[in-house]
C-alpha positions, 0 to 999 in steps of 0.5 A: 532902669526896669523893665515890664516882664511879661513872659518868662522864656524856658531854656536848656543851656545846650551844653554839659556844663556843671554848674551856674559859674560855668555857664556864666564863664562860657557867656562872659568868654563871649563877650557878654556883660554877664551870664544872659540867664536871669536863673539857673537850674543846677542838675540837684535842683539848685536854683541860681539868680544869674542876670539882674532883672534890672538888665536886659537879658541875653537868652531870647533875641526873638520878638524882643523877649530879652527886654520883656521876659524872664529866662530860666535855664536848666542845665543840661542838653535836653536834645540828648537827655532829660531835665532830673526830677531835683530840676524839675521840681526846682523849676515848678516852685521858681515858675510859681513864685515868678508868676506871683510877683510878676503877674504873669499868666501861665499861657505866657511861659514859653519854650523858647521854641515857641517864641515868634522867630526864634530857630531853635530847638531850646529847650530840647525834644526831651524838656517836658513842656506839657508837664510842666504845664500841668504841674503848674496848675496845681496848687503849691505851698513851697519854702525858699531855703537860702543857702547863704543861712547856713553854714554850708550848702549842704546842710541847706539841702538836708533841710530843704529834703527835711521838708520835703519828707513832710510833703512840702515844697521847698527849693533851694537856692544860691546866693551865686557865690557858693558854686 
């Protein structure tokens, strides 16, 4: 089954976790099918698909968000720190390229605070929300280095900083298994 994604709902985990797998981990010792997250982001700005789009999501109960949109979730507690710069730009290329295929207009990018009924503060005082607005107005050219072309995660980010130094937008991402 397929569902309509009409919004795309932004997180922080909350939590000091590390990496992806660690978050999917603490979801799965929930009790949960699977990580609740549909991507990701590791604090070097590597992208990591979490929860099929093909399932509901776990990450926003409120005005029935798990079945209607996409959740992105950063790393980190951003009540108590702030997203890094690797994050951030990881985040502007995934939301760009998730409004692309999706069809969805920028006005529907919420914070999860911002979702009718949700009690929370996710993703956090310090998540620039504003600035990721902005951001996203801005027209990007940007590439998709899979990290599952390379040989080792690490040469996928030497060319992703490769491109980045020609003033390219490039984000990496991981197959999920290369945690």
């Amino acid at each position: 089954m397929s569902f309509l994604r009409e919004y795309i709902i932004l997180h922080h985990t909350g939590a000091e976790e590390k990496n992806a797998r660690q978050v999917r981990l603490n979801h799965l010792r929930k009790g949960w099918k699977d990580i609740g997250y549909n991507y990701v982001i590791e604090r070097d700005g590597t992208v990591v698909p979490g929860r099929s789009l093909e399932l509901p999501g776990a990450h926003t109960r409120a005005a029935g968000m798990n079945y209607r949109s996409i959740g992105v979730a950063l790393i980190g507690n951003f009540e108590l720190t702030r997203p890094t710069p690797m994050q951030l730009n990881s985040l502007l290329s995934l939301l760009k390229r998730l409004q692309e295929e999706h069809r969805i207009p920028g006005d529907r990018i919420l914070g999860h605070r911002e979702v009718p009924g949700a009690k929370t503060l996710c993703p956090g005082r310090n998540f620039p929300l504003d600035k990721v607005r902005e951001g996203l107005q801005e027209p990007v050219r940007w590439w998709r280095v899979q990290v599952g072309a390379f040989r080792e995660q690490a040469r996928a980010y030497r060319y992703a900083e490769w491109l980045r130094s020609r003033g390219l937008e490039a984000i990496v991402v991981s197959d999920g298994k290369s945690n």
